[in-house]
Backbone of each chain as ProteinMPNN parsed JSONL, in Angstrom:
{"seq_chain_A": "XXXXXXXXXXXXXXXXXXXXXXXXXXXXXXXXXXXXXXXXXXXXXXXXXXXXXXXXXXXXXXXXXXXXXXXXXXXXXXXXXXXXXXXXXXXXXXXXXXXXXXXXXX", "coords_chain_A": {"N_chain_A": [[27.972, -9.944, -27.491], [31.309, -10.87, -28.429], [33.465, -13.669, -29.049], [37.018, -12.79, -27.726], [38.487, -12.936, -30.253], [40.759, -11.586, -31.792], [43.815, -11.064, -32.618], [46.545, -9.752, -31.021], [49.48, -7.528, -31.942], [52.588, -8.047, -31.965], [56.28, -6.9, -31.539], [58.375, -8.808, -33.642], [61.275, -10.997, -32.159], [63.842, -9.752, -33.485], [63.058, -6.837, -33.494], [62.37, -6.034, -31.396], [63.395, -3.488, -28.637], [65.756, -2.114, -26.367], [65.725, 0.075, -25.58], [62.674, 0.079, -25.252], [62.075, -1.974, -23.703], [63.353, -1.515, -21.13], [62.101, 0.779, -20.571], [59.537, 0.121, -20.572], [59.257, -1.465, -18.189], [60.56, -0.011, -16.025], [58.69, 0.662, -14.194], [56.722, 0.519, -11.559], [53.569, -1.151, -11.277], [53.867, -2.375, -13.703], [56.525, -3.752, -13.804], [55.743, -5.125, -11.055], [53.676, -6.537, -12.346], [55.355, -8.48, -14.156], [57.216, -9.667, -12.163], [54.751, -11.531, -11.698], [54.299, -13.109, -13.311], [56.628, -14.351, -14.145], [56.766, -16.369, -12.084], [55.163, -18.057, -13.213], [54.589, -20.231, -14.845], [52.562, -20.912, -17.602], [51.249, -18.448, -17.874], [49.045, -15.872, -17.213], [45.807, -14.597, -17.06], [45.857, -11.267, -15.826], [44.189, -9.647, -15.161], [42.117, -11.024, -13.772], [43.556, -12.28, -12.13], [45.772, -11.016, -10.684], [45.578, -8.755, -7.809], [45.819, -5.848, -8.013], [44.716, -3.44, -7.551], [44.131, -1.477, -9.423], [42.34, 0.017, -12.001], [40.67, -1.505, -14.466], [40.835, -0.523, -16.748], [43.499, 0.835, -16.583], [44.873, -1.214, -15.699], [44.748, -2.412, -18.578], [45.874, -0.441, -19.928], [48.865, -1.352, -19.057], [49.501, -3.462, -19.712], [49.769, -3.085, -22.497], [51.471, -1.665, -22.736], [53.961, -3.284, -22.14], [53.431, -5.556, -23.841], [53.915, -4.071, -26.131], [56.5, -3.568, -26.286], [57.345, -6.009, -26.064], [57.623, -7.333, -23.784], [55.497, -9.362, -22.728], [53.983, -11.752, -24.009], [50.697, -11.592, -24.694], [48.271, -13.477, -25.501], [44.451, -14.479, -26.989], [42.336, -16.266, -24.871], [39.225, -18.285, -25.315], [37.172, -15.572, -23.616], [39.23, -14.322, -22.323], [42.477, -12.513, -21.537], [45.278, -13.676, -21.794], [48.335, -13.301, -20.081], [51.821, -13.988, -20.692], [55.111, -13.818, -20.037], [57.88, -13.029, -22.036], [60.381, -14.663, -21.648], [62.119, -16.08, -22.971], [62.725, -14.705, -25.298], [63.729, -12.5, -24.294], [65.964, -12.826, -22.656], [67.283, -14.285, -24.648], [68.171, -11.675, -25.95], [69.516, -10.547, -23.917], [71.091, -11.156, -22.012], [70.614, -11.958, -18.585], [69.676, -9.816, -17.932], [66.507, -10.081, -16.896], [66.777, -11.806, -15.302], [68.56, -10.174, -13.489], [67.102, -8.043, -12.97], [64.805, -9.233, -11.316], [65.714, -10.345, -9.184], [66.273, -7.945, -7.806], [66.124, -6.6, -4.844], [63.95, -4.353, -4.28]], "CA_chain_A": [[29.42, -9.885, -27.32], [31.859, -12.752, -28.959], [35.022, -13.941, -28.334], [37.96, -11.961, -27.908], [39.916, -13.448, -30.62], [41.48, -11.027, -32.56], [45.596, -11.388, -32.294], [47.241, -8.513, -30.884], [50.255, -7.378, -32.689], [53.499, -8.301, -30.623], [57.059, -7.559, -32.252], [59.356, -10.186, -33.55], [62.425, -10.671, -31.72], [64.646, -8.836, -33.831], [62.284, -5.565, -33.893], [62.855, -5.767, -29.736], [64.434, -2.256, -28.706], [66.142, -2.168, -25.227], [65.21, 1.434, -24.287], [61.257, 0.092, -25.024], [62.117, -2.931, -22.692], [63.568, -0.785, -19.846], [60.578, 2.274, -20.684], [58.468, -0.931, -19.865], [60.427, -2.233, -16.889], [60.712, 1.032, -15.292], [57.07, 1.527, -13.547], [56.208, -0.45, -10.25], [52.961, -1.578, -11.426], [54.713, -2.745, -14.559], [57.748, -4.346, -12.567], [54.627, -6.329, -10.336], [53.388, -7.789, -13.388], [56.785, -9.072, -14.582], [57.305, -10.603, -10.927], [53.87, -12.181, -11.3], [54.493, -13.494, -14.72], [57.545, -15.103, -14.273], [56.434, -17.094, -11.769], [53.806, -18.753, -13.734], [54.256, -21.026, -16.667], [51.034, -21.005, -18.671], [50.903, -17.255, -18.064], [48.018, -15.655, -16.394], [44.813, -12.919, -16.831], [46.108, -10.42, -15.349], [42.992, -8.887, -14.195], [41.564, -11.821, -13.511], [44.15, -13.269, -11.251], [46.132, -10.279, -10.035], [44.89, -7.802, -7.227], [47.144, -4.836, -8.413], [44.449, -1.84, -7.069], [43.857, -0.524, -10.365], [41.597, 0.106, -12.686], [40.634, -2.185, -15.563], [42.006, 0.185, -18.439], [45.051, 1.072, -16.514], [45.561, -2.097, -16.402], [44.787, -2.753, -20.1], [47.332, 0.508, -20.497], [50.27, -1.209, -18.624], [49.444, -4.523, -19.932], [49.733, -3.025, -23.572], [52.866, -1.119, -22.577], [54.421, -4.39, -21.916], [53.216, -6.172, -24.832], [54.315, -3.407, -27.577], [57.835, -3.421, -26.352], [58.088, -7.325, -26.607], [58.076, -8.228, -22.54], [54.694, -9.739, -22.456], [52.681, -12.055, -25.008], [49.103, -11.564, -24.826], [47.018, -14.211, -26.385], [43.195, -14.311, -26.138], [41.707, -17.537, -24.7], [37.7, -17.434, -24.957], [36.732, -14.192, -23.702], [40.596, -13.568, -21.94], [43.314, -12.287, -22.435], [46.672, -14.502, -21.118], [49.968, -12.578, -20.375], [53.071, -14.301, -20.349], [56.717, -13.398, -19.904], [58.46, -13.628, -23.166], [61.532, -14.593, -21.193], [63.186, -16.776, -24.14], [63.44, -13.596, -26.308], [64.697, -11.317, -23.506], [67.28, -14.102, -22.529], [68.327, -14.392, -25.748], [68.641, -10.644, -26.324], [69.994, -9.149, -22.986], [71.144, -12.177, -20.917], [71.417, -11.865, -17.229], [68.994, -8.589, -17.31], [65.537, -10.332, -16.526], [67.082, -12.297, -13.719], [69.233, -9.313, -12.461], [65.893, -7.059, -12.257], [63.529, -10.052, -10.849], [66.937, -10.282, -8.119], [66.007, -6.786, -7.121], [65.136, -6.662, -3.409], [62.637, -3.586, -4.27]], "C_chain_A": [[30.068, -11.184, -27.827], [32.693, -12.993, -28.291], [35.711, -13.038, -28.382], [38.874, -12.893, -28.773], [40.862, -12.703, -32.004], [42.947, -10.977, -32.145], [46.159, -10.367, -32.087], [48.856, -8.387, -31.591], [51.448, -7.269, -31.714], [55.491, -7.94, -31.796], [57.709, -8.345, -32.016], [61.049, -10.001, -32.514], [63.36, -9.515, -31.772], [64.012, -6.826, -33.712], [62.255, -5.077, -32.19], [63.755, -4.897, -29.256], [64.793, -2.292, -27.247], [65.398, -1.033, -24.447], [63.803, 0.968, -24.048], [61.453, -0.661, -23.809], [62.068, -1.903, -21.083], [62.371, 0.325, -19.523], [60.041, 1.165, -19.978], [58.552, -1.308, -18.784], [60.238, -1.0, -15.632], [59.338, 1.732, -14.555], [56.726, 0.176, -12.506], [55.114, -1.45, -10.721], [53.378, -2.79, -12.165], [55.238, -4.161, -14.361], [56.94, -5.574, -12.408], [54.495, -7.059, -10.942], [54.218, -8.568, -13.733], [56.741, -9.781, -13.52], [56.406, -11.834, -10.888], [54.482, -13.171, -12.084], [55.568, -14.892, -14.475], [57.561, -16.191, -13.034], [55.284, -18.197, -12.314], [54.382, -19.335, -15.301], [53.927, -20.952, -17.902], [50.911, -20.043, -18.733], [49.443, -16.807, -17.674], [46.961, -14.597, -17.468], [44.789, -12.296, -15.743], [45.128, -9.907, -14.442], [41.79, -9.543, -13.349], [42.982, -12.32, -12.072], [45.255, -12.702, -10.548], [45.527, -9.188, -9.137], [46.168, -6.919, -7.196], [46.481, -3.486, -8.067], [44.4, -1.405, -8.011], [43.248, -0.939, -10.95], [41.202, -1.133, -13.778], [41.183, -1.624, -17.251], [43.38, 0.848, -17.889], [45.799, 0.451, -16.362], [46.053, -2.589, -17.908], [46.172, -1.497, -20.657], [48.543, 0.039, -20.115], [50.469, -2.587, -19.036], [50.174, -4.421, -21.448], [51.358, -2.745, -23.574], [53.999, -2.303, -23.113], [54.312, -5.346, -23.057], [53.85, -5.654, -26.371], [55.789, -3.719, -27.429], [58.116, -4.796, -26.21], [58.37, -7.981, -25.295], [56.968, -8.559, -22.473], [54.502, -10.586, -23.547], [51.465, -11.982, -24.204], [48.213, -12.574, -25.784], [45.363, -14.25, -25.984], [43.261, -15.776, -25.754], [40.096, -17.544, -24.3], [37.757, -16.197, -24.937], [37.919, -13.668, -22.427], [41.258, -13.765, -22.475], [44.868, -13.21, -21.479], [47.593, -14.296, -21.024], [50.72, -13.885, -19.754], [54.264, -13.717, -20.871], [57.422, -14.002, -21.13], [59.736, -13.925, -22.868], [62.779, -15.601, -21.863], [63.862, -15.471, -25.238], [64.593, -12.719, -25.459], [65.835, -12.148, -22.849], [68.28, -14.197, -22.985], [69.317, -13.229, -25.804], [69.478, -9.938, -24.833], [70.037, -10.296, -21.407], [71.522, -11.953, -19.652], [70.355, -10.544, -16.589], [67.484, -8.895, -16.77], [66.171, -10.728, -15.234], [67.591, -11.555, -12.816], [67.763, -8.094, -12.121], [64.582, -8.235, -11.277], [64.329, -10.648, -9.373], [66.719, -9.171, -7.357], [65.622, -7.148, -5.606], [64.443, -5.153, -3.665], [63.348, -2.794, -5.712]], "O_chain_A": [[29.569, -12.304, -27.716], [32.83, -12.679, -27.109], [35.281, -12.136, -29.101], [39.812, -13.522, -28.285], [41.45, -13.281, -32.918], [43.05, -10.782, -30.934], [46.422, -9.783, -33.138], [49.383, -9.493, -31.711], [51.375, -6.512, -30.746], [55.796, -8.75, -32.672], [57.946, -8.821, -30.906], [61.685, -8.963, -32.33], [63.68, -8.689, -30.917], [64.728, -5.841, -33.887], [62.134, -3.9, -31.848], [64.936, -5.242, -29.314], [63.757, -2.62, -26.669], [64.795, -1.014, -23.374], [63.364, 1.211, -22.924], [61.048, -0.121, -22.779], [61.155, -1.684, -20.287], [61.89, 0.592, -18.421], [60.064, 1.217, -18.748], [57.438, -1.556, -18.322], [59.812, -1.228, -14.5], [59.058, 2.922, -14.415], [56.527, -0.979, -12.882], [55.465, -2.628, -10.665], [53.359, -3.926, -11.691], [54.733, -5.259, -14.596], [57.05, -6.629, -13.033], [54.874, -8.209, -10.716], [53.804, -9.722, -13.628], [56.129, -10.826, -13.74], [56.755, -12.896, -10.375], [55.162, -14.051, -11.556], [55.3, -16.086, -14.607], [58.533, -16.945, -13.073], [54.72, -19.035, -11.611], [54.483, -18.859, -16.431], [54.581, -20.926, -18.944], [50.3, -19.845, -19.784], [48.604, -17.668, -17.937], [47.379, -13.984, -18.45], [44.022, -12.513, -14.804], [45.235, -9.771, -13.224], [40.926, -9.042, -12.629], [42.531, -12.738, -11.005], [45.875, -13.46, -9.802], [44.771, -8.501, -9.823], [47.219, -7.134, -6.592], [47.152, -2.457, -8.144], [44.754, -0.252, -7.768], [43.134, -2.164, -10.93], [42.075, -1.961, -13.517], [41.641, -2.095, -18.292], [44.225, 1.317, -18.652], [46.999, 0.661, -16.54], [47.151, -2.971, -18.312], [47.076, -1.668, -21.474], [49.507, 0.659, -20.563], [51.58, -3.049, -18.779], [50.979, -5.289, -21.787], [52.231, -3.363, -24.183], [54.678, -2.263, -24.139], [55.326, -6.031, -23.196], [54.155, -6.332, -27.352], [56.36, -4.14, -28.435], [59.333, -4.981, -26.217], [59.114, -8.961, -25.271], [56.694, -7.735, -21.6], [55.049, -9.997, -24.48], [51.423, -12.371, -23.037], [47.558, -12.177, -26.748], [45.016, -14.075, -24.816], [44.139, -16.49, -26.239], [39.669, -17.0, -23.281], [38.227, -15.545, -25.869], [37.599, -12.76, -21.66], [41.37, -14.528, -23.434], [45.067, -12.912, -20.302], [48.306, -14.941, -21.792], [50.423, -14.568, -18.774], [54.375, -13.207, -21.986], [57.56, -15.216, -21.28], [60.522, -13.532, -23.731], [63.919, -15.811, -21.447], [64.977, -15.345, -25.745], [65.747, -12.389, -25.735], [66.777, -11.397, -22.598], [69.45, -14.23, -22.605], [70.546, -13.29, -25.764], [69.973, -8.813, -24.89], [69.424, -10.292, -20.34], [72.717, -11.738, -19.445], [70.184, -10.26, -15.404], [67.05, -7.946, -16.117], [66.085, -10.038, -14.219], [67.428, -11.774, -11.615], [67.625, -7.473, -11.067], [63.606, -7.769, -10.689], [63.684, -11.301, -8.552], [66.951, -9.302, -6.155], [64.786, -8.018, -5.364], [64.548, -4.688, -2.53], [62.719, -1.921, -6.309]]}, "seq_chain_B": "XXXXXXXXXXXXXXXXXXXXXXXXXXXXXXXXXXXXXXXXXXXXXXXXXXXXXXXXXXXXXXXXXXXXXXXXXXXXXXXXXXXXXXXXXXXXXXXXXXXXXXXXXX", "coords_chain_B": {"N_chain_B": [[84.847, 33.01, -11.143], [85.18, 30.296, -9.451], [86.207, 27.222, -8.621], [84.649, 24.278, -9.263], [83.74, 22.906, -6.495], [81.481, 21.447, -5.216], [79.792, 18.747, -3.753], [77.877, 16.648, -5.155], [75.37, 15.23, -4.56], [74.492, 11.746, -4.048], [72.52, 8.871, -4.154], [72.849, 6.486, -1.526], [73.64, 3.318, -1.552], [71.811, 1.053, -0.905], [69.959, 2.687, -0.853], [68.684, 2.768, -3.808], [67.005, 2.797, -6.327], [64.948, 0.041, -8.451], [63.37, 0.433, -10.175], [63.775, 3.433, -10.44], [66.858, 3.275, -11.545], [66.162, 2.049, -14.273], [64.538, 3.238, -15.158], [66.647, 5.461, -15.733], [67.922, 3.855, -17.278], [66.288, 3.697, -19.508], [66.648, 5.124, -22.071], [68.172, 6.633, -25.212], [70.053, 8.202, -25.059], [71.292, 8.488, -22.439], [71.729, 5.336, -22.188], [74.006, 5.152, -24.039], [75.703, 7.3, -22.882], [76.213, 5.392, -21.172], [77.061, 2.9, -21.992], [79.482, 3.806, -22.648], [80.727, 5.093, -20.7], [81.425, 2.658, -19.323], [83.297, 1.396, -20.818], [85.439, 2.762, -19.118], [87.797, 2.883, -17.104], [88.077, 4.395, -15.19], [86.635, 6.675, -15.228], [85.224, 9.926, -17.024], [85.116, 12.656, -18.407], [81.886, 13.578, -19.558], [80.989, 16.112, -20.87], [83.378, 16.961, -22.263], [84.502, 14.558, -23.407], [82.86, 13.063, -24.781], [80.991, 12.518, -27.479], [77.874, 13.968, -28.295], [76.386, 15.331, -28.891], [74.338, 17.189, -28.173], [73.158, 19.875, -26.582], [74.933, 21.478, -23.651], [73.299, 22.108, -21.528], [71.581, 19.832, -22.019], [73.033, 17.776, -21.571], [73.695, 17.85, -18.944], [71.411, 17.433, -17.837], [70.995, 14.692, -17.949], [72.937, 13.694, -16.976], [72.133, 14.221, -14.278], [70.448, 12.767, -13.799], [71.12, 10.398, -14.258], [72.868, 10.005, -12.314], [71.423, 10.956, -9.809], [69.812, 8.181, -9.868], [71.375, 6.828, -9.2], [72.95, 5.215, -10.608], [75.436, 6.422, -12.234], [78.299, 8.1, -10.691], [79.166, 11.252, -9.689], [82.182, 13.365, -9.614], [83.66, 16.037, -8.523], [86.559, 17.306, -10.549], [88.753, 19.438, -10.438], [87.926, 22.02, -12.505], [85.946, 20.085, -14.159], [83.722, 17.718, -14.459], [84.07, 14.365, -13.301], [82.422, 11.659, -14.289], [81.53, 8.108, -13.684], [80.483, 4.859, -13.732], [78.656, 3.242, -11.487], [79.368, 0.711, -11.074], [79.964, -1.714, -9.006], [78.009, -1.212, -7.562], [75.886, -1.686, -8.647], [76.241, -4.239, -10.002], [76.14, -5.395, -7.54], [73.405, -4.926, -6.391], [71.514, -5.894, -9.09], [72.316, -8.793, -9.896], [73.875, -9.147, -13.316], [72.359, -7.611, -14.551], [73.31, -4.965, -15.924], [75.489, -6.563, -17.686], [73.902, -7.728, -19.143], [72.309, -5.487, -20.363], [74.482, -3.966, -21.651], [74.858, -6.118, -23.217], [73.34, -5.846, -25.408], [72.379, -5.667, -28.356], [70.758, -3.415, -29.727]], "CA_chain_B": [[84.912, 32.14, -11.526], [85.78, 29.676, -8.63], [86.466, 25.533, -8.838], [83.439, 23.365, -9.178], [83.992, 22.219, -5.397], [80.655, 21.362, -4.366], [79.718, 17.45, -3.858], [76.966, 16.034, -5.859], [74.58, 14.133, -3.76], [74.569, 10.401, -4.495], [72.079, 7.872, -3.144], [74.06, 5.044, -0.996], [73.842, 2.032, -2.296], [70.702, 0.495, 0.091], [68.896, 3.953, -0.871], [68.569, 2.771, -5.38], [66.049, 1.729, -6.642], [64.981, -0.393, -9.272], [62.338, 1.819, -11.062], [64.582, 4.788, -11.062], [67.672, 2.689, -12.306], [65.61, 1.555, -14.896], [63.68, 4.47, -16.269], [67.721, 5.883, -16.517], [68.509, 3.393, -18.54], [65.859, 3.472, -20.864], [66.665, 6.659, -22.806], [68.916, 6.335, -25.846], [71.512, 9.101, -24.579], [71.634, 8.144, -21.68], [72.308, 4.461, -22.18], [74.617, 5.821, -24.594], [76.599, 7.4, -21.911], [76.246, 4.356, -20.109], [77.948, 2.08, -22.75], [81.314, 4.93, -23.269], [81.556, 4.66, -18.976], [81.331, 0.753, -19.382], [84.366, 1.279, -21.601], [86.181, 3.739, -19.124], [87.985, 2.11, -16.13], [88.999, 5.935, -14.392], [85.92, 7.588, -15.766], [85.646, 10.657, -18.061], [83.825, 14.036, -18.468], [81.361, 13.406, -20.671], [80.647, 16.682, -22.102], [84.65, 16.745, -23.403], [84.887, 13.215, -23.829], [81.818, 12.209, -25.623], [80.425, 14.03, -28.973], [76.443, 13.122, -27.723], [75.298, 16.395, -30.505], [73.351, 17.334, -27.4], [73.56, 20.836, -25.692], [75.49, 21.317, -22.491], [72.539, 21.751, -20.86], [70.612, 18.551, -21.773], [73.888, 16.837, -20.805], [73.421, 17.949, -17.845], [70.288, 16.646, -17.426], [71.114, 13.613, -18.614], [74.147, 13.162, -16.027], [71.898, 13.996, -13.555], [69.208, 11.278, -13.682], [72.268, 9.034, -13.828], [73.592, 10.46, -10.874], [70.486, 10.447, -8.687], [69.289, 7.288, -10.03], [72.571, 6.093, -8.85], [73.715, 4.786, -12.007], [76.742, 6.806, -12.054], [78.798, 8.333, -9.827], [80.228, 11.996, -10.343], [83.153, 13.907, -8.519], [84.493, 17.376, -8.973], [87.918, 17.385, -10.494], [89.224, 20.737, -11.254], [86.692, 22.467, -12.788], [85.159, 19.033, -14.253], [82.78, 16.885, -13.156], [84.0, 12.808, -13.935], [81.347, 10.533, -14.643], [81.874, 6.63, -13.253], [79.975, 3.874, -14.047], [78.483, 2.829, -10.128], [79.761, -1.023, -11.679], [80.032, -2.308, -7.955], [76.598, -1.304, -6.725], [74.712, -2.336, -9.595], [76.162, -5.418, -10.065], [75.484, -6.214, -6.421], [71.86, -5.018, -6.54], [71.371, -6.189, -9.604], [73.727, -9.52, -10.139], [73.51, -9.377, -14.779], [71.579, -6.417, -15.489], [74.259, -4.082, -16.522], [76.061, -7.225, -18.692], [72.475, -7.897, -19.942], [71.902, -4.688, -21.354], [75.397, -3.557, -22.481], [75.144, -6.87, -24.494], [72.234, -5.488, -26.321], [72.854, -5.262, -29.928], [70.716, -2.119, -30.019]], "C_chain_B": [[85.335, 31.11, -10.395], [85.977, 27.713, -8.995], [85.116, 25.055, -8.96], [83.856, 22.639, -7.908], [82.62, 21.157, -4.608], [80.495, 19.58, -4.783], [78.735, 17.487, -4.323], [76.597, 15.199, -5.078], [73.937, 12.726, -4.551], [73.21, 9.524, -3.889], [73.199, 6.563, -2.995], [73.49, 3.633, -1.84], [72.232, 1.431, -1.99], [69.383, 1.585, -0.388], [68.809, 3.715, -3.102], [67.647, 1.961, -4.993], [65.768, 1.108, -7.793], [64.432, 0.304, -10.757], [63.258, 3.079, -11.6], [65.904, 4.344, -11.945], [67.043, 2.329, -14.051], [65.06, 2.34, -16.145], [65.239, 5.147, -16.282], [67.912, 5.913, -17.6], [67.63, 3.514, -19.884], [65.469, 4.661, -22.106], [68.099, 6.204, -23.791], [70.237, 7.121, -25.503], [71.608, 8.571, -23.428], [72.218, 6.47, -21.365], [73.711, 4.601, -22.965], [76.268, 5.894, -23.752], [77.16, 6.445, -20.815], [77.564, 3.367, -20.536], [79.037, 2.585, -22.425], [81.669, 4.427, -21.493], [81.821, 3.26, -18.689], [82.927, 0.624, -19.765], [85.676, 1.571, -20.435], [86.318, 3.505, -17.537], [87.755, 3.662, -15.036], [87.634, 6.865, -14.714], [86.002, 8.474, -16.498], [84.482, 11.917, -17.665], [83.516, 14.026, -19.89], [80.89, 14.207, -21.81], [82.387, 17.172, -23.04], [85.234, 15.672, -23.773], [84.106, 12.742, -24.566], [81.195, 13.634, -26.745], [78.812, 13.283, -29.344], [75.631, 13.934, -29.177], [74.326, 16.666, -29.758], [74.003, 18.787, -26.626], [73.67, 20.486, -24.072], [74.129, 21.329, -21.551], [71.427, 20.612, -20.626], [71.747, 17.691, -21.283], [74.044, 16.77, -19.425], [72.471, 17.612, -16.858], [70.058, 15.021, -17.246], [71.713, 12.745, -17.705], [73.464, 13.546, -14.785], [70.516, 13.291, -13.186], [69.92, 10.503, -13.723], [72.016, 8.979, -12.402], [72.091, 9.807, -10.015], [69.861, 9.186, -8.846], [70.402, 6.178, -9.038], [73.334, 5.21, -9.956], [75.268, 4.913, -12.227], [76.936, 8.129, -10.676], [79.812, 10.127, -10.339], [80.981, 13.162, -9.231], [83.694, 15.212, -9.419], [85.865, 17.184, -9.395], [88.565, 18.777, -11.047], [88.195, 21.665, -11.199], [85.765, 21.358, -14.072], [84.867, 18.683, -13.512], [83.375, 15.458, -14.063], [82.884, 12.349, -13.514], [82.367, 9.52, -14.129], [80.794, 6.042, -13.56], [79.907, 3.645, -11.925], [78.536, 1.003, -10.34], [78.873, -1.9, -10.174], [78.12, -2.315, -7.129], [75.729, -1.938, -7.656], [74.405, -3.854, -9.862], [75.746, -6.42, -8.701], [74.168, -6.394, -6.274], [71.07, -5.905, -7.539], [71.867, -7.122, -10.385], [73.075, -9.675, -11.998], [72.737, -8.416, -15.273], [72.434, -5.411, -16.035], [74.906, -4.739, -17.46], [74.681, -7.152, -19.639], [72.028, -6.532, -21.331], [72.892, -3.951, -22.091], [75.928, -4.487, -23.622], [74.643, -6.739, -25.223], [72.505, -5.031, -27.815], [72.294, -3.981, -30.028], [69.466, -2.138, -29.193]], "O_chain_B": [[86.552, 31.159, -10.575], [85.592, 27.398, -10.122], [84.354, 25.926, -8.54], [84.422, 21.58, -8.177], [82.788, 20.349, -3.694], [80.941, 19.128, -5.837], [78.214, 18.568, -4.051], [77.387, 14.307, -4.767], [73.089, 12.731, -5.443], [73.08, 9.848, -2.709], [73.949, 5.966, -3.766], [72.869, 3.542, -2.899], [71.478, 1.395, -2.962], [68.179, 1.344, -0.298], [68.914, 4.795, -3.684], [67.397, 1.098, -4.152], [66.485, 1.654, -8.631], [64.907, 0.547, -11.867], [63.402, 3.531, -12.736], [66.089, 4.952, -13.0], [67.863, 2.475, -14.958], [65.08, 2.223, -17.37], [65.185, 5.707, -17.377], [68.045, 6.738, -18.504], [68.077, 3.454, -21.029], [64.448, 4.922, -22.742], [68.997, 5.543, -23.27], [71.352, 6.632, -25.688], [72.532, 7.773, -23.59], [73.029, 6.292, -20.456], [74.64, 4.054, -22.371], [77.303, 5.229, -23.799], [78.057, 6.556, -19.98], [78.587, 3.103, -19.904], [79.782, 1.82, -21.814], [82.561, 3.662, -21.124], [82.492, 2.905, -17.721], [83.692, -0.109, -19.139], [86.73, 0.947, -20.554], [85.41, 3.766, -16.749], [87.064, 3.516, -14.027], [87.773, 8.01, -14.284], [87.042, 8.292, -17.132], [83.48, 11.998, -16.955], [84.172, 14.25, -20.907], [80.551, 13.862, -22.942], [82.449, 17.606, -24.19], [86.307, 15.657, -24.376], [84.555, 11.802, -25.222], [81.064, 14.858, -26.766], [78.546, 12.449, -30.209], [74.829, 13.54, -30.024], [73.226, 16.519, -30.292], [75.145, 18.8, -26.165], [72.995, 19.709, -23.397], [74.023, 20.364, -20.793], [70.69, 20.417, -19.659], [71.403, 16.797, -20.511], [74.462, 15.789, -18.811], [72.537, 17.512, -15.632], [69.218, 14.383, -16.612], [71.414, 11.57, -17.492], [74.191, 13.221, -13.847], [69.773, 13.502, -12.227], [69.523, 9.495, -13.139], [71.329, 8.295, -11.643], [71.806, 8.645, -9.724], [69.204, 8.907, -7.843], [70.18, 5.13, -8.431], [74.393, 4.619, -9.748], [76.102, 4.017, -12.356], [76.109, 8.766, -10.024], [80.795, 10.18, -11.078], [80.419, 13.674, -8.262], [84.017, 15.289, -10.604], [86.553, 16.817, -8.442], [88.784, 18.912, -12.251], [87.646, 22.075, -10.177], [84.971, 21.917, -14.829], [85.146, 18.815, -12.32], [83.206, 15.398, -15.281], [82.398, 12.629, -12.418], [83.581, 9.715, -14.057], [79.874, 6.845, -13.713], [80.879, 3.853, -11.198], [77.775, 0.224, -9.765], [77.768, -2.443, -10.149], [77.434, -3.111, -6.487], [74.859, -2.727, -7.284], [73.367, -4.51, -9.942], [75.289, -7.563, -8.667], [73.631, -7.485, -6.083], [70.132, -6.591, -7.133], [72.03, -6.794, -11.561], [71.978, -10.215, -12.145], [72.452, -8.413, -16.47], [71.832, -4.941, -17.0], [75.193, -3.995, -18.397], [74.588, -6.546, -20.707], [71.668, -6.579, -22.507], [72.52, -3.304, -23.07], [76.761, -4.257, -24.499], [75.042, -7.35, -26.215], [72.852, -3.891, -28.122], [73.107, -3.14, -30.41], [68.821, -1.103, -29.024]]}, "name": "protein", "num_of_chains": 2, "seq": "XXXXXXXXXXXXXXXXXXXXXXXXXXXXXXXXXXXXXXXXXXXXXXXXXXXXXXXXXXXXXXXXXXXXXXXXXXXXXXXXXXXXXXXXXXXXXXXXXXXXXXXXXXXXXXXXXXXXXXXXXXXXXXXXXXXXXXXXXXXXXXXXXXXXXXXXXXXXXXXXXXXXXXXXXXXXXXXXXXXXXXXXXXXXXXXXXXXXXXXXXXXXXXXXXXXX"}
């Protein structure tokens, strides 16, 4: 087995679609991650450092979710993978809507 | 033929949630409809006010995943139904998520 370092494909800012954001946004699990996320800096492994009760590929499915539509980066490091909150793009693009969903009381 | 009298069941304010708000919004007609009520202090009936190119019956569908999401708000008038924008609850629940995403270039 090697490294994991192949670069997952993330789009650029501009290529950032709202409905994907909200599609992404809109699932509890989802949501959780975002909550985690944005508490954290450096950005975490998810599966490594969240107890979210699920699977390891339904994580990898809600992780990806999150990553295609432009609210996650994913980088590898060694043999993980490191989500963080792309919360400079979504800032830029749709100011007031990360903080008004991470404001939620449920 | 009689009036459209009957009330449309709303959730209160305390009873939305984030998830369902969320997965509303993230549908292109339906944000759509979201934007035009953004516009529309008094509200409007959206299937003679808006030209969506969607049959009456997906509009109907459409206005009611608002509705129960709590998104919007709709009242019998006549034999319409007005659409509202639920401004006041959202912005309380959610203080910037409704500016956030109606600033969304696309």
């Amino acid at each position: 087995m090697g490294r994991m370092t192949a670069v997952l494909p993330h789009p650029e800012r501009d290529e950032i679609r709202i409905e994907a954001v909200l599609h992404a946004l809109a699932d509890p699990v989802r949501l959780r991650i975002v909550r985690e996320l944005a508490q954290s800096e450096e950005g975490m492994s998810c599966g490594v450092q969240l107890d979210l009760g699920i699977s390891p590929s339904t994580l990898t499915h809600h992780v990806r979710t999150l990553r295609e539509a432009g609210v996650v980066r994913v980088q590898p490091r060694g043999t993980s993978r490191i989500s963080s909150l792309r919360r400079d793009d979504l800032d830029a693009l749709y100011p007031g809507l990360l903080d008004g969903i991470l404001a939620a009381p449920r």
